[in-house]
C-alpha positions in Angstrom: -10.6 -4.7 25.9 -9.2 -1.3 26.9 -6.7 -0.4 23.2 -5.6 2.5 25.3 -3.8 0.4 27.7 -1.1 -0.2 24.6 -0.8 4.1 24.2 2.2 5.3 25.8 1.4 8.3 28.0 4.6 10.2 26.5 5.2 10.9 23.0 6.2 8.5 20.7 10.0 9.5 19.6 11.7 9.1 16.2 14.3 6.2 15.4 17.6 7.4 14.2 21.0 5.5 14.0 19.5 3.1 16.7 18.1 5.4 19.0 15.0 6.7 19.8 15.1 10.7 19.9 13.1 13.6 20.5 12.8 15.7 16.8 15.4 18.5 16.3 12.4 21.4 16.2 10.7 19.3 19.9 7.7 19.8 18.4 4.7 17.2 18.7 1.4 16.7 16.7 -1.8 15.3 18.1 -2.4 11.5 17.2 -6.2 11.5 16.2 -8.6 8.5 16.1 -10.9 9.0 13.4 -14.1 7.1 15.0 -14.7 10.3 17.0 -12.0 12.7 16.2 -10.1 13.1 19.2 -6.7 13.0 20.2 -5.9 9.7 22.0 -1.6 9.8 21.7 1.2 12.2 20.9 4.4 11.8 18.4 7.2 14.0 17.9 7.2 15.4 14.8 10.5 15.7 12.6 12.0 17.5 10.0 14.4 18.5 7.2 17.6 18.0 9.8 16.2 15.0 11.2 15.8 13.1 8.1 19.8 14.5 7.2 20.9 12.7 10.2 19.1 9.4 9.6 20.7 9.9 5.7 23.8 9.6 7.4 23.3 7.0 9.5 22.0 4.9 6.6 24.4 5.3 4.5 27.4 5.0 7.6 25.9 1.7 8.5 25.7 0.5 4.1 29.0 1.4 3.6 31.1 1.4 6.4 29.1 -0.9 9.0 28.3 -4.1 9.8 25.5 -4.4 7.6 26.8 -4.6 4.3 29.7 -6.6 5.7 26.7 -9.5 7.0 26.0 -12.5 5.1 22.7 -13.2 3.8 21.9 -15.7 6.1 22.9 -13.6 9.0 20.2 -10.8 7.9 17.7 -13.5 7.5 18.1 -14.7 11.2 17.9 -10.8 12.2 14.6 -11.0 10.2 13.6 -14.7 12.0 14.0 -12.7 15.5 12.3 -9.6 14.3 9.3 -11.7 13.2 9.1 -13.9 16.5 9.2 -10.2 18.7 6.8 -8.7 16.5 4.4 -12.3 17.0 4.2 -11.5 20.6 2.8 -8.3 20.5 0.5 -8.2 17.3 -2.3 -7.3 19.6 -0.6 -4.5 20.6 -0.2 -3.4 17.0 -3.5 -4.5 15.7 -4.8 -2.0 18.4 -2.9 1.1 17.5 -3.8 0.8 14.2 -7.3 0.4 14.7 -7.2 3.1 16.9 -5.2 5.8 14.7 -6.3 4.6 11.0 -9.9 3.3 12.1 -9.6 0.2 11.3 -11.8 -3.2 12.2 -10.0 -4.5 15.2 -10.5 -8.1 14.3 -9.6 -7.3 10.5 -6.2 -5.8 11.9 -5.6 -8.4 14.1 -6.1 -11.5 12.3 -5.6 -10.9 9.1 -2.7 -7.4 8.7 -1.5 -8.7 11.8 -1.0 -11.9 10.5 0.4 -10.8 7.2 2.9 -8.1 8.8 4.4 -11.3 11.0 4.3 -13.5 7.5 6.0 -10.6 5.8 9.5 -11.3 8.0 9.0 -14.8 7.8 9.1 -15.0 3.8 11.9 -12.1 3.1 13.7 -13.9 5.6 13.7 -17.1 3.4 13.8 -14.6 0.7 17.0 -13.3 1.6 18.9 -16.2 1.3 17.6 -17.2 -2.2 18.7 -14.0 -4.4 20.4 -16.3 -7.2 21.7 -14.1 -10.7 22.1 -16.2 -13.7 24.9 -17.0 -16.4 24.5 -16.2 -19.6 25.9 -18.0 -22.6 28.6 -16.5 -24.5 31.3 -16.5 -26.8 34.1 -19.7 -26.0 36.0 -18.8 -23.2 34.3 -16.1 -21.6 32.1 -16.2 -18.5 29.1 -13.7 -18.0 27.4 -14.0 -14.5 24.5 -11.8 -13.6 24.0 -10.7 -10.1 21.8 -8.8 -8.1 22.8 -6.5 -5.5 21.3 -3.8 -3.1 20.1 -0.5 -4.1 21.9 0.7 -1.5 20.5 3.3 1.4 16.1 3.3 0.4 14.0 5.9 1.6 10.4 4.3 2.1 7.6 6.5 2.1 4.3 4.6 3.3 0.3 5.5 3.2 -1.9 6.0 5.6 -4.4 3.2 4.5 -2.4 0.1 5.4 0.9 1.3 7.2 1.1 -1.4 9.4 1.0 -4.5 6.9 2.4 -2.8 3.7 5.6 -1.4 6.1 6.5 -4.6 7.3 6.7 -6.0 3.5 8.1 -3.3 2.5 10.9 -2.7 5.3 11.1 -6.5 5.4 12.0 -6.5 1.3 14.3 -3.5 1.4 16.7 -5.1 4.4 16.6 -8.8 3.0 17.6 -7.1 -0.4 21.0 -6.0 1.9 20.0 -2.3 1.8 19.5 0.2 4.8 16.7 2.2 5.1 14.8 5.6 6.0 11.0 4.9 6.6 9.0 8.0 6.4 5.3 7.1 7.3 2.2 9.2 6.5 1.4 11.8 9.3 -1.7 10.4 9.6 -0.5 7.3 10.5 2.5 6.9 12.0 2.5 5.2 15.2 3.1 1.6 13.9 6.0 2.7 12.5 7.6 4.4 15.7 6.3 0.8 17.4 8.3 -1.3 14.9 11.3 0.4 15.9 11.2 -1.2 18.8 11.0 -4.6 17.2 14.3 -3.8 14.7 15.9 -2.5 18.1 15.0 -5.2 20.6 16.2 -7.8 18.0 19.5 -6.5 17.4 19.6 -4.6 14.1 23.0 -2.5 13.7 22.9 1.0 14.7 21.8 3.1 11.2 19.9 0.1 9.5 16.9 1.2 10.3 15.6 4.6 11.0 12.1 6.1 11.4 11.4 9.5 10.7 7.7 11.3 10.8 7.0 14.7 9.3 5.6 16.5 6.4 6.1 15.4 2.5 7.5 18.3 1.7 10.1 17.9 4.6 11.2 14.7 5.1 10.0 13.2 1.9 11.6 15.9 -0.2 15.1 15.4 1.6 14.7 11.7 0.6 14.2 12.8 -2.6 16.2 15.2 -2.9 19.6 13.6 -1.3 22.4 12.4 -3.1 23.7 9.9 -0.5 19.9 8.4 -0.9 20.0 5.5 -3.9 16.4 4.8 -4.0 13.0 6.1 -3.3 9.7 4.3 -2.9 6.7 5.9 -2.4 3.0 4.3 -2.3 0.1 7.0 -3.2 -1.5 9.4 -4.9 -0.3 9.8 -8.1 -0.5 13.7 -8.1 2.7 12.9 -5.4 4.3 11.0 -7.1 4.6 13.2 -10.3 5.9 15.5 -7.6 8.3 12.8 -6.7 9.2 12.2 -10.1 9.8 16.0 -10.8 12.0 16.5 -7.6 14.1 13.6 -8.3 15.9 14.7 -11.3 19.1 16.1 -10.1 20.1 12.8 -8.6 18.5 10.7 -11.1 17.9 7.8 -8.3 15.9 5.2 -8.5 12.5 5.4 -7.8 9.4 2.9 -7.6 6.0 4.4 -7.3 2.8 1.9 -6.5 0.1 5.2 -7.1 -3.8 5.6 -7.5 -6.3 3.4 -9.1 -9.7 3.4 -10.3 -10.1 -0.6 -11.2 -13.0 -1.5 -13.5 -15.0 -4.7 -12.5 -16.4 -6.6 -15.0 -19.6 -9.0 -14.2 -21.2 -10.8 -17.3 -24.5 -12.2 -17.4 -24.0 -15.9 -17.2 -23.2 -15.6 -13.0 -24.6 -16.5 -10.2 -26.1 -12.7 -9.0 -26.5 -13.4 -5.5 -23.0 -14.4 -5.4 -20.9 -12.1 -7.1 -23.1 -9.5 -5.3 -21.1 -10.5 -2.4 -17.6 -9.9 -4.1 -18.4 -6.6 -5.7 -19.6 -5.2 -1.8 -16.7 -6.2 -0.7 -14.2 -4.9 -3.7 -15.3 -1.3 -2.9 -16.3 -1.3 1.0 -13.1 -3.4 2.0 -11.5 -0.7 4.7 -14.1 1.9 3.5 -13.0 1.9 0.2 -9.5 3.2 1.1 -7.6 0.2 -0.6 -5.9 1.3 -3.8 -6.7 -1.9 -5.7 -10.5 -1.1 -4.9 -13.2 -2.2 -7.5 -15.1 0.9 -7.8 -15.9 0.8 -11.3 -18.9 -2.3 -12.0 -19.3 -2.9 -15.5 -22.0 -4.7 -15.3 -24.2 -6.5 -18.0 -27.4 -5.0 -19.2 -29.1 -8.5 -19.2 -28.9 -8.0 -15.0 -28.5 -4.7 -14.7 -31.2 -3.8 -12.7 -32.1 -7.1 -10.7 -28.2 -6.8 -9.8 -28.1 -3.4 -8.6 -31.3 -3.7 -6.4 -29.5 -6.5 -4.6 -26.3 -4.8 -4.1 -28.2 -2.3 -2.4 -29.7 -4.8 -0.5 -26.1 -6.1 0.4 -24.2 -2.7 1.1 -27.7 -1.5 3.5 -26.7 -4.1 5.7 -23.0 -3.0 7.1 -23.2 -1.8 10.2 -20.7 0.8 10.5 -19.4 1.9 13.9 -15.8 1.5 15.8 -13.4 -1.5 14.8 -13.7 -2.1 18.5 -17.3 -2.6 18.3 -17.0 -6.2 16.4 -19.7 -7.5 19.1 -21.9 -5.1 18.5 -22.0 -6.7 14.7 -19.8 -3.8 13.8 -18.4 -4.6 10.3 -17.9 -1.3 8.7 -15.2 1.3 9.4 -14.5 5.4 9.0 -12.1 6.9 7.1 -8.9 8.0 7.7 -9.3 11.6 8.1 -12.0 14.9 8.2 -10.0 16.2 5.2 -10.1 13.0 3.7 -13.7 12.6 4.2 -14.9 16.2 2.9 -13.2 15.2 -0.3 -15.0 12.3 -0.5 -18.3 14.0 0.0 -17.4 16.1 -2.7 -17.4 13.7 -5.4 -20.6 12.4 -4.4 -22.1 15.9 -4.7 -20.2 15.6 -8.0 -22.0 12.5 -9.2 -25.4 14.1 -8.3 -24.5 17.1 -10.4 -23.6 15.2 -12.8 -26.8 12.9 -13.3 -25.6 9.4 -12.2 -28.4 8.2 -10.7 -28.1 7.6 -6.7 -29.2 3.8 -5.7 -27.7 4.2 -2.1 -25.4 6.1 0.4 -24.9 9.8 -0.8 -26.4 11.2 2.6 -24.4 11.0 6.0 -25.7 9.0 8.7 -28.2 10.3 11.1 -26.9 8.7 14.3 -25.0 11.9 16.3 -22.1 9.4 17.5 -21.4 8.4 13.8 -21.1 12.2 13.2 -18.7 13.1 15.2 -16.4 10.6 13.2 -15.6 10.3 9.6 -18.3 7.8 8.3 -19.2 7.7 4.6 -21.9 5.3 3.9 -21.5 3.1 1.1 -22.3 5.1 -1.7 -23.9 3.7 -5.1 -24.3 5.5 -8.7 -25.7 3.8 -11.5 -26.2 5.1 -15.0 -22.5 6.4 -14.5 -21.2 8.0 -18.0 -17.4 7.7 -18.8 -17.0 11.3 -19.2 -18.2 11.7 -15.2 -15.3 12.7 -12.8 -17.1 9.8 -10.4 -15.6 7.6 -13.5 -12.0 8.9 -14.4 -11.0 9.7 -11.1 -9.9 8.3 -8.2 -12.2 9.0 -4.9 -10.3 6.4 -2.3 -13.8 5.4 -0.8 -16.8 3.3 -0.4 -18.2 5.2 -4.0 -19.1 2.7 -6.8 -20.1 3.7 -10.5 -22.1 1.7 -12.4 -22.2 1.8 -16.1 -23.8 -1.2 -18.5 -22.5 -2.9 -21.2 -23.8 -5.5 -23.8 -20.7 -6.9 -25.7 -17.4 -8.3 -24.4 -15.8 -5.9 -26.9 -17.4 -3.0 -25.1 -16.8 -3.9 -21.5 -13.3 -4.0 -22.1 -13.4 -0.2 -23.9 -14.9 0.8 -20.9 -12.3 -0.6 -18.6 -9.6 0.5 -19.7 -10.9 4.1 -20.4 -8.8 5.9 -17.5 -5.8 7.0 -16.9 -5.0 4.0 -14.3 -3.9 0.6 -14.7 -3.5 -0.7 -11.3 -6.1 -3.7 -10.7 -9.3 -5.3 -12.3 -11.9 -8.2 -12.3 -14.0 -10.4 -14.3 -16.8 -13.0 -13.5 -18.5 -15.2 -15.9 -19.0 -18.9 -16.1 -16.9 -18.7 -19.5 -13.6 -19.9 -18.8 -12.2 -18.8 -22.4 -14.2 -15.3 -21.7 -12.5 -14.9 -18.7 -8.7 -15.5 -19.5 -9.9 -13.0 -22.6 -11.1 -10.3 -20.7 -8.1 -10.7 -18.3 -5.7 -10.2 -20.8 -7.1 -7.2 -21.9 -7.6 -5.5 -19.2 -4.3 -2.5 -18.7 -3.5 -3.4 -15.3 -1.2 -5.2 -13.1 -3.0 -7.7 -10.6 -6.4 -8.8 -12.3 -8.9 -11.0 -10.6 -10.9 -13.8 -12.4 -14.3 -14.9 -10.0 -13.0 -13.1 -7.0 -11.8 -9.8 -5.8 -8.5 -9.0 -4.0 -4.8 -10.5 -3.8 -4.1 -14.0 -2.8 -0.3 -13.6 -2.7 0.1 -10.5 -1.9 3.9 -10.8 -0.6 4.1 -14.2 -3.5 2.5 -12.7 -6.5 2.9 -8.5 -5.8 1.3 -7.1 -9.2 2.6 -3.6 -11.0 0.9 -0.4 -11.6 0.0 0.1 -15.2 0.0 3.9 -17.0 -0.6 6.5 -13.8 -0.6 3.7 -11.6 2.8 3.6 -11.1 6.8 3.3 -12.0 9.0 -0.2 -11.4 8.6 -3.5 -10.7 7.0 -5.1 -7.7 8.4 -7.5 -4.7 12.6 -7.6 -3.4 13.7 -6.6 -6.9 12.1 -3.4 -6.7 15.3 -2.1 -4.0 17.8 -4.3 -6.1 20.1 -3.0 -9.2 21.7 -6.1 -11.9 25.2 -6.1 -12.8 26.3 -7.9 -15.5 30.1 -9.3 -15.5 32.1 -10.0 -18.2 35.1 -12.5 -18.0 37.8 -13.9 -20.5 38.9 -17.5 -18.9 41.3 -17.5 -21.8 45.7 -17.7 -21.2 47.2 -15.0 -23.1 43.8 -13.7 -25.2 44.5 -10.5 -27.2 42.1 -8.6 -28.6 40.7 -9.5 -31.8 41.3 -6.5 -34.6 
């Protein structure tokens, strides 16, 4: 296949009030593909007075437009249509973003692909299930709880899944009965700008959706900062979403902040090595290692330390990293996102070998010149890791795994929960009571018992623990309760 065949020629335009515009400023960036760091598309690029106007077409179309006005099953047939447009063309998005985030084409295409078209599917049925509750109360009063939209949401996306995680997120935020401002990372934004097209072509209201690209401290800081904005979601670093939390006092809106994570994964010594090998290569090479849930910290049992780690190696030596396009080629390893991104990557590893941890694999770039001119990090293993190593404590957002050994159950669990972040962790033993233990123990929000990575991830969406994030998870996230009071008695005074 030819993925360039889906680039339009001229430059992707921003969404606002259902139209798709050139940016107030006409400027453009450069839309690079990682594998070899070229520019293969352009996008306009906006700014503070662009994200003002989509403000107030959000909020025109909450409060005074159609949208608010709809019933819920009249947003979930919007979302049905949505879903079957976007069906017919998720090669055409599975290609863009393998082409601007560097992704494995046949990864994007039949499994974020898949889930993006799921995601309008389930908030569709979603939408038309938001039930409140009643609340027993004192004789002849009535107290119903309901749950209504935030309001107008701005959305602020990542670069590492913007695709899949912006369809469940846009999908959640417009089922909820809110309108939105979606501000995607400028390192990925295309998919986006293409799923404009999707709300467009199936007949959202002018203002419901909008699409904005641009800096953080542009666009996202006029999300943040704006009073006619209700809400805020951001998905990141955590460093930006203390800035987040820090510009957002004025207005005191809500926000929900799904942030970094350096998940601990525990591996007793009653398993079967070979394969849990398996799962811990994938839970910190999955997309390079840029997945926030990651399992980049192995706790691993002395009794198989080093028989373990020698066939981890073993496993990890055997990728074959290249283009996503490549998949013929055996081509089951990707790039990250960025040169900036990368160099900090390489960085910590030159931090673990000052350090001491001892290097098992990885921690040299590949010698083929065609891998060079992209951003390939090889899958990178330290053993002997310390808890007071920065490799440890922080989070590195690549294929980097520490390995640090532990001999009671007691002890693996200090050592997981011995950072700052609570986002995701695993256990795998044999011991069924060990492993509902150890789950409970370990400070995070979506833990993993014999496997690694979500099952439900639109079904069962998990919380980030500590730095790892602020408010709950799925359609609740962009709702607000109200609680209602009311006296069903004739004539009732009050009581003195």
């Amino acid at each position: 296949m030819n993925p360039l065949l889906f680039v339009k020629k001229e430059p992707y335009k921003l969404y606002i009030n259902g139209e798709f515009v050139v940016s107030e400023s006409g400027r453009t960036f450069d839309v690079i593909n990682p594998v070899d760091n070229q520019p293969f598309a352009a996008a306009y690029k906006g700014g503070a007075k662009d994200a003002k106007k989509a403000i107030l077409a959000a909020r025109h179309a909450y409060d005074e437009g159609p949208w608010s006005k709809m019933s819920a099953k009249e947003r979930s047939k919007l979302l049905i249509k949505a879903g079957q447009i976007l069906a017919k063309r998720v090669e055409e998005f599975a290609a863009i973003e393998t082409l601007e985030c560097g992704k494995l084409y046949m990864s994007a295409l039949y499994y974020e692909a898949q889930m993006s078209v799921d995601a309008f599917e389930y908030f569709a049925g979603k939408a038309r299930c938001l039930e409140g509750k009643v609340v027993p109360c004192e004789g002849g009063h009535l107290n119903y709880v309901l749950w209504q939209p935030c309001g107008v949401v701005g959305e602020i996306l990542p670069w590492n899944g913007p695709f899949m995680m912006g369809c469940q997120k846009i999908c959640a935020i417009l089922a909820a009965g809110n309108t939105v401002i979606i501000k995607p990372s400028s390192w990925a934004s295309l998919s986006m700008l293409l799923l404009a097209e999707v709300f467009h072509e199936a007949g959202f209201p002018a203002g419901v959706v909008n699409v904005v690209t641009g800096s953080g401290d542009e666009v996202g800081d006029e999300l943040v900062r704006s009073p006619l904005v209700d809400m805020v979601s951001m998905t990141g670093g955590t460093e930006v979403g203390k800035h987040i939390i820090g510009r957002s006092k004025d207005t005191v809106k809500d926000i929900a902040l799904e942030l970094g994570g350096k998940s601990p994964n525990i591996v007793f010594d009653d398993v079967n090595v070979d394969e849990v090998v398996k799962w811990t290569r994938f839970g910190f090479t999955l997309n390079a290692g840029q997945v926030c849930v990651s399992g980049t910290r192995l706790i691993l049992h002395k009794n198989i330390y080093e028989e373990f780690i020698l066939k981890l190696k073993a496993e990890c030596e055997m990728l074959v990293p290249g283009s996503g396009f490549d998949y013929e080629k055996g081509v089951n390893f990707n790039t990250l996102i960025s040169k900036e991104h990368a160099r900090n990557v390489w960085d910590y590893i030159e931090r673990g070998k000052s350090e001491g941890a001892r290097v098992i694999t990885g921690a040299k770039p590949y010698a083929d010149p065609e891998l060079s001119k992209g951003n390939f990090v090889p899958p990178t293993i330290f053993a002997d890791v310390t808890p007071d190593m920065a490799i440890f404590q922080e989070e590195i957002f690549g294929p980097v795994l520490c390995i640090i050994p532990f001999e009671t159950e007691e002890e693996a669990i200090e050592i997981a929960n011995a950072t700052k972040y609570g986002l995701a962790g695993a256990v795998f033993t044999t011991n069924v009571k060990r492993a509902l233990r150890v789950a409970e123990k370990i400070k995070g929000g979506q833990i993993y018992v014999n496997t690694y990575f979500s099952k439900g991830m639109i079904e069962s969406p998990g919380t980030g623990w500590k730095e790892s994030g602020i408010g709950i998870a799925g359609i609740q996230k962009y709702m607000v309760s109200k609680t209602i009071f009311v006296d069903m008695v004739d004539g009732s005074i009050p009581q003195v």
